[in-house]
C-alpha positions as CSV (number, residue, x, y, z in Angstrom):
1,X,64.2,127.7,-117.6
2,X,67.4,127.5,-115.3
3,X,69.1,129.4,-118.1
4,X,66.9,132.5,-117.8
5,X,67.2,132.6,-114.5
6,X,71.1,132.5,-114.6
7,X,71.0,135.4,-117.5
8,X,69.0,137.7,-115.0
9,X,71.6,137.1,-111.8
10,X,73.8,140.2,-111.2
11,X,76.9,140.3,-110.2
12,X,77.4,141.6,-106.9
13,X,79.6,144.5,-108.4
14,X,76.8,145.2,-110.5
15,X,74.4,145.2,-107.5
16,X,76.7,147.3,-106.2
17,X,76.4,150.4,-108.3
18,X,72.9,149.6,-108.7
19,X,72.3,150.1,-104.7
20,X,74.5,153.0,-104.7
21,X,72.9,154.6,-107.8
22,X,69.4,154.0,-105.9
23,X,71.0,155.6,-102.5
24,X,72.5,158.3,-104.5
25,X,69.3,159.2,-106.1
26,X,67.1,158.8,-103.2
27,X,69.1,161.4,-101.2
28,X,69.8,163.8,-104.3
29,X,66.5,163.8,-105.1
30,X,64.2,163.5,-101.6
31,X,66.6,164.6,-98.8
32,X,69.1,167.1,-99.9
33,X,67.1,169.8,-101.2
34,X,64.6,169.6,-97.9
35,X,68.5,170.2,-95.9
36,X,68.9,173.6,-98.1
37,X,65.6,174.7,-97.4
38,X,65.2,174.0,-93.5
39,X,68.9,175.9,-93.2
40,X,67.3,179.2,-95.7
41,X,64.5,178.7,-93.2
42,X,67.0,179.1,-90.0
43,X,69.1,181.9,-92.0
44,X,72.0,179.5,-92.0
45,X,74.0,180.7,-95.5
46,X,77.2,178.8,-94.5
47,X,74.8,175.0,-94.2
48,X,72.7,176.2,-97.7
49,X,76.2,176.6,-99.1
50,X,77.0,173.7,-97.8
51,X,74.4,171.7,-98.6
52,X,74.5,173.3,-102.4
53,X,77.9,171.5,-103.2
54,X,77.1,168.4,-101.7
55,X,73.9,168.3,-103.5
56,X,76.3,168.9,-106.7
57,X,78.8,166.2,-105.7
58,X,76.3,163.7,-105.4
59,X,74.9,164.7,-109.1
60,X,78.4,163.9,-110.5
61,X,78.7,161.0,-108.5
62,X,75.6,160.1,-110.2
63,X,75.9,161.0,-113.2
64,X,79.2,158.7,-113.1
65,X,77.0,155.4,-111.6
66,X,75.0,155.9,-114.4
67,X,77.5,156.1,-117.0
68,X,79.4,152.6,-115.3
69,X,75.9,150.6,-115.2
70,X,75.3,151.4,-118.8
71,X,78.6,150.2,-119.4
72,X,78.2,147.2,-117.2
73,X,74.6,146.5,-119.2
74,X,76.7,147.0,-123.0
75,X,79.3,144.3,-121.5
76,X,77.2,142.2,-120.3
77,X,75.2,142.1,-124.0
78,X,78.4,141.9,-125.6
79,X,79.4,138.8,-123.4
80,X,76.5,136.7,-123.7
C-alpha cells in the first residue's frame, strides 16, 4: 500500500505547473473577460485593449503549462 501512495506523490515542480496551470485558468477563464466587459461598459478602449492581450498572453502561457505537464505525466510513465 505504501507503494501506491509513493507513485501518486508529485513532485513539487510538478505541483508547481499544476497550481499555475489552475491560477492561469481560473483568471483566463472567470476574471479576465468580466475586466474587458466592465472597461466596454465605462468606454475605456485603451483597458479593453489592454485587457485583450493579456487575456491572449495568459492563453499562450497556458497553452505552454499544458504542453510541460503532459510532458512531466509521459516522463513520469516512462520512469516508473
Amino acid at each position: 500500500m505504501s507503494n501506491n501512495i509513493e507513485n501518486t506523490r508529485l513532485e513539487n515542480s510538478t505541483y508547481n505547473v499544476l497550481s499555475a496551470l489552475g491560477k492561469e485558468a481560473d483568471f483566463l477563464y472567470s476574471t479576465v473577460d468580466k475586466y474587458i466587459q466592465d472597461a466596454q461598459k465605462d468606454g475605456r478602449q485603451n483597458l479593453v485593449e489592454l485587457w485583450n492581450e493579456i487575456k491572449r498572453d495568459k492563453q499562450k502561457h497556458l497553452a505552454k503549462l499544458r504542453e510541460c505537464l503532459e510532458k512531466e505525466a509521459k516522463d513520469e510513465k516512462l520512469t516508473s
